[in-house]
N, CA, C and O atoms as a printed pandas DataFrame, in Angstrom:
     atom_number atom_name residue_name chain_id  residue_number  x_coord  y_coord  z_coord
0              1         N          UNK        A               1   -6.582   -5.466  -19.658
1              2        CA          UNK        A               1   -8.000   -5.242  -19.816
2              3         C          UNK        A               1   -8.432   -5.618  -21.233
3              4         O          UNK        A               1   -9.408   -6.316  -21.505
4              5         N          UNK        A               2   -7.533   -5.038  -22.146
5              6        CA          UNK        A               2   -7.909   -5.532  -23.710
6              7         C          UNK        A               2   -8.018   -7.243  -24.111
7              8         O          UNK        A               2   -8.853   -7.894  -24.740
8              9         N          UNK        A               3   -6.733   -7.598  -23.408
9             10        CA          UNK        A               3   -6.742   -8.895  -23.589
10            11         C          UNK        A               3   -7.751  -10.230  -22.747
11            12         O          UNK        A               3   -7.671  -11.454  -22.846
12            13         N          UNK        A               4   -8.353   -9.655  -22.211
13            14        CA          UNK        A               4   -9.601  -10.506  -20.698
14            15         C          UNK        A               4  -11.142   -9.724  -21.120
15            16         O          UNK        A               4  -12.286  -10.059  -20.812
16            17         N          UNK        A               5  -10.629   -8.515  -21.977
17            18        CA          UNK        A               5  -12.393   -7.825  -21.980
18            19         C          UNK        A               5  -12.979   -7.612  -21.081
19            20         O          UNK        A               5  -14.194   -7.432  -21.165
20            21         N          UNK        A               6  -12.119   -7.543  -19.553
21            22        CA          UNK        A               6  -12.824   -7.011  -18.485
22            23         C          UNK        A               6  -12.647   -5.851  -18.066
23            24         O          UNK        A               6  -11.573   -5.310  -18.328
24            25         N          UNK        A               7  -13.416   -5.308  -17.475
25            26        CA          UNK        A               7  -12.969   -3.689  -16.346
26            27         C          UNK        A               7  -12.047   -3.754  -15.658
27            28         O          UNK        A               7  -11.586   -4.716  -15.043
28            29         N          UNK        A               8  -11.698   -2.638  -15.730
29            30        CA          UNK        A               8  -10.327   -2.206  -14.795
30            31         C          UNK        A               8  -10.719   -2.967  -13.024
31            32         O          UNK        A               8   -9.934   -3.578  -12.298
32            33         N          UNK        A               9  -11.854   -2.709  -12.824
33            34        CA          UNK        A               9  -12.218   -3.052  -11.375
34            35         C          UNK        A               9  -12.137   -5.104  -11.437
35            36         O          UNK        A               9  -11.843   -5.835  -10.491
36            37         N          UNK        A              10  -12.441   -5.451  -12.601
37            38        CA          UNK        A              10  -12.217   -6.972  -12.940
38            39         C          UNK        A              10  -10.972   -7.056  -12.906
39            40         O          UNK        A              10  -10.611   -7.891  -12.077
40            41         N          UNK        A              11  -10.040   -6.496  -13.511
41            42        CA          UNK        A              11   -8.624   -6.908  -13.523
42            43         C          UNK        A              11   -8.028   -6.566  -12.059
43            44         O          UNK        A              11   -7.251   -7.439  -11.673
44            45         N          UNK        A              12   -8.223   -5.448  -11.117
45            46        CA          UNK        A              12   -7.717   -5.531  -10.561
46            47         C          UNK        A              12   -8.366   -6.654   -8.913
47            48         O          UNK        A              12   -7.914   -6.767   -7.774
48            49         N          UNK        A              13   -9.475   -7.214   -9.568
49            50        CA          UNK        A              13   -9.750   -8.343   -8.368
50            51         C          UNK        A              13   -9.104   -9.440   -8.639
51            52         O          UNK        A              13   -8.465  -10.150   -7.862
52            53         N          UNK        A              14   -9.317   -9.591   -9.988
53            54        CA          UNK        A              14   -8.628  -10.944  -10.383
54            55         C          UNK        A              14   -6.912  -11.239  -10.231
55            56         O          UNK        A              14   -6.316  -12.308  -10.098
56            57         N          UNK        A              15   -6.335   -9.661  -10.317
57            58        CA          UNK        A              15   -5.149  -10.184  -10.080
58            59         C          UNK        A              15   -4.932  -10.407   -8.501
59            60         O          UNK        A              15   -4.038  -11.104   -8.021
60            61         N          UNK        A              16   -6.036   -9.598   -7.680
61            62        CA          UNK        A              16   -5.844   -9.561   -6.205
62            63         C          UNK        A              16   -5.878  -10.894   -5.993
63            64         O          UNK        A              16   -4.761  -11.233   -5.602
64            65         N          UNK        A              17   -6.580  -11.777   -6.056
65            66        CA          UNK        A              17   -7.028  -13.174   -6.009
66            67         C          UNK        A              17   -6.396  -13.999   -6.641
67            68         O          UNK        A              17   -6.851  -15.131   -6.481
68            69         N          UNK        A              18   -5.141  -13.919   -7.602
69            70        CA          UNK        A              18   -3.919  -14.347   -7.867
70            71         C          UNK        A              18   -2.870  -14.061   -7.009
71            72         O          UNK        A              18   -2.207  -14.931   -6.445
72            73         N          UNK        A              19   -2.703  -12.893   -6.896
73            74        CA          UNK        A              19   -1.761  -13.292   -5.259
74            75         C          UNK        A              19   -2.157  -13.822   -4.606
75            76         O          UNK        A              19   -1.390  -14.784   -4.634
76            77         N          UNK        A              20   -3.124  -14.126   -3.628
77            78        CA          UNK        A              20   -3.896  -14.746   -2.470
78            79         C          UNK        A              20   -3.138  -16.331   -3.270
79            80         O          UNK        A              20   -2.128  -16.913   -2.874
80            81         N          UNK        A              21   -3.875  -16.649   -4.269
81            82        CA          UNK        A              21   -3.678  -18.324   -4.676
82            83         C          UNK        A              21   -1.999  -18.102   -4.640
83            84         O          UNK        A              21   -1.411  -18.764   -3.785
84            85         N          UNK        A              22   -1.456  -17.513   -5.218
85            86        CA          UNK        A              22    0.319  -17.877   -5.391
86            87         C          UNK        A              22    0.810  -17.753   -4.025
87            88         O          UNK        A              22    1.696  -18.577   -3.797
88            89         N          UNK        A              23    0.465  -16.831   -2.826
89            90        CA          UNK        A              23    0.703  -16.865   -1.751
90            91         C          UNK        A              23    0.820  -18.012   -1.320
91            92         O          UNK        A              23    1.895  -18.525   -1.008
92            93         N          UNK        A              24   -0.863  -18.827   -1.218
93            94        CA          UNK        A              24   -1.135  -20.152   -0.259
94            95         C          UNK        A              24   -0.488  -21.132   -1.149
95            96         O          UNK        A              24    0.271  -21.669   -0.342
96            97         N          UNK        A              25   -0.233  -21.866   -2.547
97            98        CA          UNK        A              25    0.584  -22.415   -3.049
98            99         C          UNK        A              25    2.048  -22.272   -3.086
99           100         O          UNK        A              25    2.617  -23.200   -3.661
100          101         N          UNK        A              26    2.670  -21.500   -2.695
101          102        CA          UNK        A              26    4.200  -21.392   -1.661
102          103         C          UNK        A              26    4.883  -20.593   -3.634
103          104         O          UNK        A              26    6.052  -20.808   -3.956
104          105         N          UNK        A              27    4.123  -19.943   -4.409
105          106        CA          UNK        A              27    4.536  -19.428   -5.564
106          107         C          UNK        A              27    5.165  -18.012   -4.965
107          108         O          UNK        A              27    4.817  -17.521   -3.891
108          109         N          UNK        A              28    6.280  -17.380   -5.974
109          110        CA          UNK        A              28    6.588  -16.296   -5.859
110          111         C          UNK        A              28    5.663  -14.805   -6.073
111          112         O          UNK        A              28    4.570  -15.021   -6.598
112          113         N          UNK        A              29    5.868  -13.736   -5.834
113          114        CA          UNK        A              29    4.495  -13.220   -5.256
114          115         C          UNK        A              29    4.663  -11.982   -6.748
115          116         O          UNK        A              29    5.670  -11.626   -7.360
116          117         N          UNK        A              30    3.294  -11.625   -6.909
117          118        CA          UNK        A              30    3.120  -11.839   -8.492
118          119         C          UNK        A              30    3.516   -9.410   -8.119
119          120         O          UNK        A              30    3.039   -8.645   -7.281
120          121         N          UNK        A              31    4.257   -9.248   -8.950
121          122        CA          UNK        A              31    4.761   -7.859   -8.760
122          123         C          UNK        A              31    4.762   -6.865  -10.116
123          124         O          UNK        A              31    4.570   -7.395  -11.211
124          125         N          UNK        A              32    4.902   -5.941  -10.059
125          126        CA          UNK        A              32    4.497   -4.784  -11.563
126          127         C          UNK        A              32    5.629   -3.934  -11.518
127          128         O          UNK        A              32    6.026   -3.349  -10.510
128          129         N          UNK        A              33    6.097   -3.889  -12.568
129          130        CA          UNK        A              33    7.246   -2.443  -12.936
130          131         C          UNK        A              33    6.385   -2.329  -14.240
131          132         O          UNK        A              33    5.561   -2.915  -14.943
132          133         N          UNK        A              34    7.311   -0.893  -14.060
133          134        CA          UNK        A              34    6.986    0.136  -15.958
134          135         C          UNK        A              34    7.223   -1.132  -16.863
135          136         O          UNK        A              34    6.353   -1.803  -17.416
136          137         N          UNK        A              35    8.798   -1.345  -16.899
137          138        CA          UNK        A              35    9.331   -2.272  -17.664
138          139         C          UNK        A              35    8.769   -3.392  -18.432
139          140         O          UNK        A              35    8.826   -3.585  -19.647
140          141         N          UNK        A              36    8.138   -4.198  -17.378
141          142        CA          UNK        A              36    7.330   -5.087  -17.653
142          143         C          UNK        A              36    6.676   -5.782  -17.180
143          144         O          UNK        A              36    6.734   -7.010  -17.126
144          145         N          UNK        A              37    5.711   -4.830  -16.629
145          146        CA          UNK        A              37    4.528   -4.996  -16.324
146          147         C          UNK        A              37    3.940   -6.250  -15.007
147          148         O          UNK        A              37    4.502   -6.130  -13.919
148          149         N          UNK        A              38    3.201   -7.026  -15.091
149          150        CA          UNK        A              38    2.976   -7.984  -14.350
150          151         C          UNK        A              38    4.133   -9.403  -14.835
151          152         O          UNK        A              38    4.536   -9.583  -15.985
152          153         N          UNK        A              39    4.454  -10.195  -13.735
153          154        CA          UNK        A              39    5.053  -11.165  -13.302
154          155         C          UNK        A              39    5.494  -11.615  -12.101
155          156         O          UNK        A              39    5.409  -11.106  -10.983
156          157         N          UNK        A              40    6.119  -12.934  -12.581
157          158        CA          UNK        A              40    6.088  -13.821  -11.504
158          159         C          UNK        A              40    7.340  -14.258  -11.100
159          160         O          UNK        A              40    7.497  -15.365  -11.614
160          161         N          UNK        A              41    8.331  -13.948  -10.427
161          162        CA          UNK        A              41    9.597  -14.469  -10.846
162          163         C          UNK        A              41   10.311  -15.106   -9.136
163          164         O          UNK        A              41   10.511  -14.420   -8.133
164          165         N          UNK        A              42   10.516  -16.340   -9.283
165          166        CA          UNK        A              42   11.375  -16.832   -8.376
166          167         C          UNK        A              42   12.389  -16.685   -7.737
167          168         O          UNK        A              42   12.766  -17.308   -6.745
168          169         N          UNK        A              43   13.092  -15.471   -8.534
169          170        CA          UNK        A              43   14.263  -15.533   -7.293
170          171         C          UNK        A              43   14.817  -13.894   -7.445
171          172         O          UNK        A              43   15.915  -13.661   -7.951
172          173         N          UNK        A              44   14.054  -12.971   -7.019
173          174        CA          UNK        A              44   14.319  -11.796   -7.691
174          175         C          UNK        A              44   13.803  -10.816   -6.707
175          176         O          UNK        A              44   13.069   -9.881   -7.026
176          177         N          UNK        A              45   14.248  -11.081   -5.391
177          178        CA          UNK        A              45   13.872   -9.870   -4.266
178          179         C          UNK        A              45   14.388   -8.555   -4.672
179          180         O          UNK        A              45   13.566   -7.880   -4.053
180          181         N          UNK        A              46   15.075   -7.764   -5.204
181          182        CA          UNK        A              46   15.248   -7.028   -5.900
182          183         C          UNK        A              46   13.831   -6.423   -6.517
183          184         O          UNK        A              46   13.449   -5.375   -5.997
184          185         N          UNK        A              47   13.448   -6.687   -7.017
185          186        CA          UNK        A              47   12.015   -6.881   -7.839
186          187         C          UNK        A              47   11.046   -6.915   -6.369
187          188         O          UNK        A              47   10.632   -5.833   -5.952
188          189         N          UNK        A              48   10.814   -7.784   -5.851
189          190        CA          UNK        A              48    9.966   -7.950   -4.840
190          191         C          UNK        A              48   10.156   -6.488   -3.676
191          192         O          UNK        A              48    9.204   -5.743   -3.441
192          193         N          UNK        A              49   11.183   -6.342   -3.216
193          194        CA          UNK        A              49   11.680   -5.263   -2.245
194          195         C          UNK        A              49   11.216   -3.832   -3.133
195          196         O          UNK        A              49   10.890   -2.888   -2.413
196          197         N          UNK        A              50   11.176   -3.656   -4.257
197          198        CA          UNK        A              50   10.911   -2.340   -5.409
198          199         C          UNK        A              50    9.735   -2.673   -5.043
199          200         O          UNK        A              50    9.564   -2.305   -3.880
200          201         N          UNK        A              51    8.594   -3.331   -5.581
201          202        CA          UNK        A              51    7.318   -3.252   -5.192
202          203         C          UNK        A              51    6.970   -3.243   -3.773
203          204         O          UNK        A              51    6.122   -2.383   -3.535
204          205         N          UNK        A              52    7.271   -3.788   -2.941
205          206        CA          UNK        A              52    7.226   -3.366   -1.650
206          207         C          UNK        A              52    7.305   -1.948   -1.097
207          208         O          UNK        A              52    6.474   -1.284   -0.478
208          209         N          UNK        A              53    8.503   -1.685   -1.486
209          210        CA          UNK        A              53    8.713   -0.258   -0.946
210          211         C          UNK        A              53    7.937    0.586   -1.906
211          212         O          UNK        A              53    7.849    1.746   -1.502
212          213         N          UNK        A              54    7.144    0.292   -3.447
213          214        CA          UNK        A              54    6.250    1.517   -4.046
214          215         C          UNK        A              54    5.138    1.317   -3.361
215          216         O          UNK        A              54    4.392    2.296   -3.323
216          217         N          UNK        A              55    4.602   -0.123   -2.521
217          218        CA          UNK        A              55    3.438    0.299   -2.064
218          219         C          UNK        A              55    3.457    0.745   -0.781
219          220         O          UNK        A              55    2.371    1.079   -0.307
220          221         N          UNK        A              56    4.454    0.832   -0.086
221          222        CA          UNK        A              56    4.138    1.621    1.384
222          223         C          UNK        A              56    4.478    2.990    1.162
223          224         O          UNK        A              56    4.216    3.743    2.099
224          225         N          UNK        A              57    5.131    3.616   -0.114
225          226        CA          UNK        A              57    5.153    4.710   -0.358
226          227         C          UNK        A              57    3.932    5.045   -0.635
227          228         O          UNK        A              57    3.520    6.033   -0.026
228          229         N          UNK        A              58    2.924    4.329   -1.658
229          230        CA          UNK        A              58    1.456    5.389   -1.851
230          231         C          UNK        A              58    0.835    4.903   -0.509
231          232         O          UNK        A              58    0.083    5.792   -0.112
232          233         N          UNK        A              59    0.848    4.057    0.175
233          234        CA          UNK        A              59   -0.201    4.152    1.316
234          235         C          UNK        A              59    0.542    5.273    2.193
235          236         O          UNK        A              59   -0.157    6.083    2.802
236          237         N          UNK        A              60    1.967    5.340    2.273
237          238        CA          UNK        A              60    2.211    6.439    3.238
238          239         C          UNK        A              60    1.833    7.608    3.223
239          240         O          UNK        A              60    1.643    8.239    4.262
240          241         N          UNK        A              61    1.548    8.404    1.299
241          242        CA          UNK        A              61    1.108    9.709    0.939
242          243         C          UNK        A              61   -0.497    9.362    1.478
243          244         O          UNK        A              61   -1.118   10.294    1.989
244          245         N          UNK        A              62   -1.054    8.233    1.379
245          246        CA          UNK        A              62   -2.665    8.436    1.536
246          247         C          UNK        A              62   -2.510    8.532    3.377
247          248         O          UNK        A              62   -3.049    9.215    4.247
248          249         N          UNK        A              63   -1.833    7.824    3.363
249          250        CA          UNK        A              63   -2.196    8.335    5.277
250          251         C          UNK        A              63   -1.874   10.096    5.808
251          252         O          UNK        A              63   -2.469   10.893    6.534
252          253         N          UNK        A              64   -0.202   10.136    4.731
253          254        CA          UNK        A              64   -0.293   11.638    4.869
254          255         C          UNK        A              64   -1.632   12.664    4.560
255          256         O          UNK        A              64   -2.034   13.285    5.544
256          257         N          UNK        A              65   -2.191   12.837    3.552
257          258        CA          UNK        A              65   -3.426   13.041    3.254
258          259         C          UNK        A              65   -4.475   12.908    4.190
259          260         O          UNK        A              65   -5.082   13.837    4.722
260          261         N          UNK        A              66   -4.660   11.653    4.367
261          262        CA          UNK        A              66   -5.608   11.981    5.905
262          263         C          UNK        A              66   -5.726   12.523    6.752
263          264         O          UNK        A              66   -6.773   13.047    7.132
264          265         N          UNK        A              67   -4.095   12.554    7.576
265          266        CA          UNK        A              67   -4.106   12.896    8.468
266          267         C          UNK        A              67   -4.761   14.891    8.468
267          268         O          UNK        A              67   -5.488   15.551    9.210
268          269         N          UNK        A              68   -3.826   15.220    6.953
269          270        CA          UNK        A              68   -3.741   16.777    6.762
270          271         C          UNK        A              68   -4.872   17.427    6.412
271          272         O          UNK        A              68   -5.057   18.630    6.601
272          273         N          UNK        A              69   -5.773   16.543    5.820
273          274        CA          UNK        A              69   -7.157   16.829    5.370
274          275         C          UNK        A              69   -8.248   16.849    6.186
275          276         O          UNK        A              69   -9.120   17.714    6.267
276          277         N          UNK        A              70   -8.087   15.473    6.989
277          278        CA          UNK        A              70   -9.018   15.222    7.637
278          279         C          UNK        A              70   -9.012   15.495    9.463
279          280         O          UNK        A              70   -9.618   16.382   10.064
280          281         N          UNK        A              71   -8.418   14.775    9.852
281          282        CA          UNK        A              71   -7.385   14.384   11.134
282          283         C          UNK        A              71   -7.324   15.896   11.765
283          284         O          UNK        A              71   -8.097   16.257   12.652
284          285         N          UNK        A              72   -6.178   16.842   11.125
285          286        CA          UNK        A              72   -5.400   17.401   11.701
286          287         C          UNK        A              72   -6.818   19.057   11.581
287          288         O          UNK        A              72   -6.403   19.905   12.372
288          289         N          UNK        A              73   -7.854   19.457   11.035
289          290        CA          UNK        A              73   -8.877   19.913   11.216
290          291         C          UNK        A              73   -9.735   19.460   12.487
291          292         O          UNK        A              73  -10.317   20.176   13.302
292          293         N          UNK        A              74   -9.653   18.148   12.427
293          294        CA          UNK        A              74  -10.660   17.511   13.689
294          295         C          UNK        A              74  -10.158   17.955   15.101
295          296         O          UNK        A              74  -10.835   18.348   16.050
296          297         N          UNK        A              75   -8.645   17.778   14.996
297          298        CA          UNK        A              75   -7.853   18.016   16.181
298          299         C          UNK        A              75   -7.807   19.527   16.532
299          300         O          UNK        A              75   -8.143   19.799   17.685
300          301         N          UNK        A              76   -7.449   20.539   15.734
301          302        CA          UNK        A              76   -8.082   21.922   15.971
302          303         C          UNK        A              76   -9.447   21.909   16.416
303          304         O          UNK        A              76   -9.683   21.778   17.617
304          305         N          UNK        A              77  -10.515   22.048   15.444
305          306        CA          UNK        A              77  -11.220   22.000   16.389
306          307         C          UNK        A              77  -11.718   21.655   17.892
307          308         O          UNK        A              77  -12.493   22.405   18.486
308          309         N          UNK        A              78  -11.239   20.525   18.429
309          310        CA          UNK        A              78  -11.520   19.453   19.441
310          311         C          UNK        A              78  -10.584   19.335   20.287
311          312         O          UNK        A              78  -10.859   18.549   21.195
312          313         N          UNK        A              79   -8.927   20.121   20.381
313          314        CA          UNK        A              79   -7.255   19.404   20.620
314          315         C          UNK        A              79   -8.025   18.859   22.257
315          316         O          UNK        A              79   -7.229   18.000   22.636
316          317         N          UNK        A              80   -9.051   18.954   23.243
317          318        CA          UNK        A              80   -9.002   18.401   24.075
318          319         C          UNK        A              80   -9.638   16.994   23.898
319          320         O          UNK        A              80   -9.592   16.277   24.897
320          321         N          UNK        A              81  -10.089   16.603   23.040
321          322        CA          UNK        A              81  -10.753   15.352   22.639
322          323         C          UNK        A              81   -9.840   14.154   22.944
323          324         O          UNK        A              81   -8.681   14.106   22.532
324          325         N          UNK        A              82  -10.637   12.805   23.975
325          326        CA          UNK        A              82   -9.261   12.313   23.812
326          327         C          UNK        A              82   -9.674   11.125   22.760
327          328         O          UNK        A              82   -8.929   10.146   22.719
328          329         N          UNK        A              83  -10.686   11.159   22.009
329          330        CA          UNK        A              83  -10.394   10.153   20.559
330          331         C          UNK        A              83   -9.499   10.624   19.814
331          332         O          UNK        A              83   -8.566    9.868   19.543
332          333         N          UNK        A              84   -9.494   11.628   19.406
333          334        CA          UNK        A              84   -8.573   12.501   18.456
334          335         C          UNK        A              84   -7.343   12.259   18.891
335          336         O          UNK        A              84   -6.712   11.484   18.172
336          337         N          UNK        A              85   -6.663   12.758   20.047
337          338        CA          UNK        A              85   -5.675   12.558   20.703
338          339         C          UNK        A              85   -5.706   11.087   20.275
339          340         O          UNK        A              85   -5.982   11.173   19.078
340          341         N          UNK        A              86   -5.619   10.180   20.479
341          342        CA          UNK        A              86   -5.827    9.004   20.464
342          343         C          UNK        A              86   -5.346    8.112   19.003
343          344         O          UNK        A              86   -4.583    7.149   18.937
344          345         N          UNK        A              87   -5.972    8.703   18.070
345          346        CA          UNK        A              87   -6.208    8.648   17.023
346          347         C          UNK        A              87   -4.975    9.428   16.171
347          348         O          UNK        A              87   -4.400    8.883   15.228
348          349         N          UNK        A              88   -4.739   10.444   16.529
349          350        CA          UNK        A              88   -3.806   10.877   15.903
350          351         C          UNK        A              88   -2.042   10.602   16.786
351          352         O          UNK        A              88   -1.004   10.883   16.188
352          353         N          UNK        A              89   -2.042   10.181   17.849
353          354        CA          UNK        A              89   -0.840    9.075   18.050
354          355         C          UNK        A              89   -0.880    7.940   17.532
355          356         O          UNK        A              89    0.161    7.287   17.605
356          357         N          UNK        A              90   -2.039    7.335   16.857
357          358        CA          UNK        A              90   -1.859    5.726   16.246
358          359         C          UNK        A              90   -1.093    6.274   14.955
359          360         O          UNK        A              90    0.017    5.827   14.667
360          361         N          UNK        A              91   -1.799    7.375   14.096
361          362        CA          UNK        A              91   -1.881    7.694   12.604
362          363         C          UNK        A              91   -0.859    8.007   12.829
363          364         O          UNK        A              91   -0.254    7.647   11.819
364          365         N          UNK        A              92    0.216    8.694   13.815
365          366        CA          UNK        A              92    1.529    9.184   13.199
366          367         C          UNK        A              92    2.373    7.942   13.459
367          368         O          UNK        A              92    3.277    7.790   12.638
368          369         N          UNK        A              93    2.301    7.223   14.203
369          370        CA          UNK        A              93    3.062    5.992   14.253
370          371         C          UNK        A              93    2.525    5.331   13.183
371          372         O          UNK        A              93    3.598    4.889   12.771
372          373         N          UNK        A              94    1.622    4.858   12.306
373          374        CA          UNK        A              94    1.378    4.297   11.269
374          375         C          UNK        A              94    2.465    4.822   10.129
375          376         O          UNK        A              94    3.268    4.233    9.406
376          377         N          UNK        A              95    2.104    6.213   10.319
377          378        CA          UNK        A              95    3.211    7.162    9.004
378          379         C          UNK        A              95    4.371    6.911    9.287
379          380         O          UNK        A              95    5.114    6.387    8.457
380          381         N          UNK        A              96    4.832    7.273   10.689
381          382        CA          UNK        A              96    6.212    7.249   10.539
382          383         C          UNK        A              96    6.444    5.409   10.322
383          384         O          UNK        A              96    7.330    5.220    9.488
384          385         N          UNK        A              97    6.039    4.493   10.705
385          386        CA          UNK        A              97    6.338    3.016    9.874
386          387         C          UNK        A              97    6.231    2.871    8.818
387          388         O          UNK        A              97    7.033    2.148    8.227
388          389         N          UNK        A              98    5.004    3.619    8.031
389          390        CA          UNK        A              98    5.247    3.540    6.382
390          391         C          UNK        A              98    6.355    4.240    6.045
391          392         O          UNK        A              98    7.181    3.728    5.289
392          393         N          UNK        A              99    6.536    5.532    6.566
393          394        CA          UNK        A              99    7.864    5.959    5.591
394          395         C          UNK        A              99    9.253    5.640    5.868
395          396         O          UNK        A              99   10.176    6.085    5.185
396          397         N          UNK        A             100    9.451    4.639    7.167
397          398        CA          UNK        A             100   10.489    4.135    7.131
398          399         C          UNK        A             100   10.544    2.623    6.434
399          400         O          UNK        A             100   11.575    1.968    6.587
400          401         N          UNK        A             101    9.385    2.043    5.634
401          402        CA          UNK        A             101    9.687    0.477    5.056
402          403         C          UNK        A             101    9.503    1.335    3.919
403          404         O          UNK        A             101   10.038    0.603    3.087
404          405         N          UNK        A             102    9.116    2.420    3.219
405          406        CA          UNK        A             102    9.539    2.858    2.354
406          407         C          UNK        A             102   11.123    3.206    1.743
407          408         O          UNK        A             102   11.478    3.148    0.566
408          409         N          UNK        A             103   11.976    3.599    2.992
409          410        CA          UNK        A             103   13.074    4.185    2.534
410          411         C          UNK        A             103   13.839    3.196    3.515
411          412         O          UNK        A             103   14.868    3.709    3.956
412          413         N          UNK        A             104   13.655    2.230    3.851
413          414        CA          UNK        A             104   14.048    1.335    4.323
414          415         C          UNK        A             104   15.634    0.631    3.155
415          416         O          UNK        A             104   15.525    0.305    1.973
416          417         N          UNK        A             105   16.771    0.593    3.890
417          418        CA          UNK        A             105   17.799    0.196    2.900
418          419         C          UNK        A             105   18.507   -1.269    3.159
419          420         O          UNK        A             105   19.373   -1.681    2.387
C-alpha cells in the first residue's frame, strides 16, 4: 500500500487481477506467506498447496459461521421448511469439502 499509494481495497483488486492475467498467460500463480510476502515462483507447489490449503481453511471457518449464526437459527425456527432443509444439506457438504482440502495430505 505504501509503495502504490493505494487503498487496501486497491491493492487487493489489483493483485486479484494479477492472478486472473498470470493464470490466462500459463504464469505461476502469484501466493503470500509471513515470510515473504507476495510472489511468484515456478516450481514450488509446496508454496502453492500452503496457500491453498490457508484459503479453504478461512472460507471453511466463514461457512462454519454461517451456518451457526445464521442457518442453524433459521432451521429451529422452521426444521419443517424444505428450503432450509435444502440449504442446509448443500452448506454441510460445502463444509465438510472445505475442511477436507484443508487438511487434505
Amino acid at each position: 500500500m505504501a509503495a502504490t499509494e493505494r487503498t487496501r481495497a486497491q491493492v487487493h483488486t489489483g493483485l486479484a487481477h494479477l492472478r486472473q492475467v498470470a493464470a490466462a498467460k500459463g504464469l505461476p500463480p502469484v501466493t503470500w506467506d509471513k515470510i515473504w510476502g507476495y510472489r511468484m515462483l515456478d516450481d514450488a507447489p509446496e508454496v502453492w498447496i500452503g496457500y491453498e490449503r490457508a484459503f479453504f481453511e478461512a472460507v471453511h471457518h466463514r461457512v462454519e459461521n454461517f451456518i451457526a449464526g445464521i442457518l442453524l437459527p433459521h432451521q429451529k425456527k422452521k426444521p419443517d421448511d424444505p428450503y432450509i432443509r435444502t440449504v442446509m444439506a448443500q452448506m454441510g457438504a460445502i463444509e465438510s469439502t472445505l475442511h477436507l482440502l484443508a487438511n487434505l495430505e
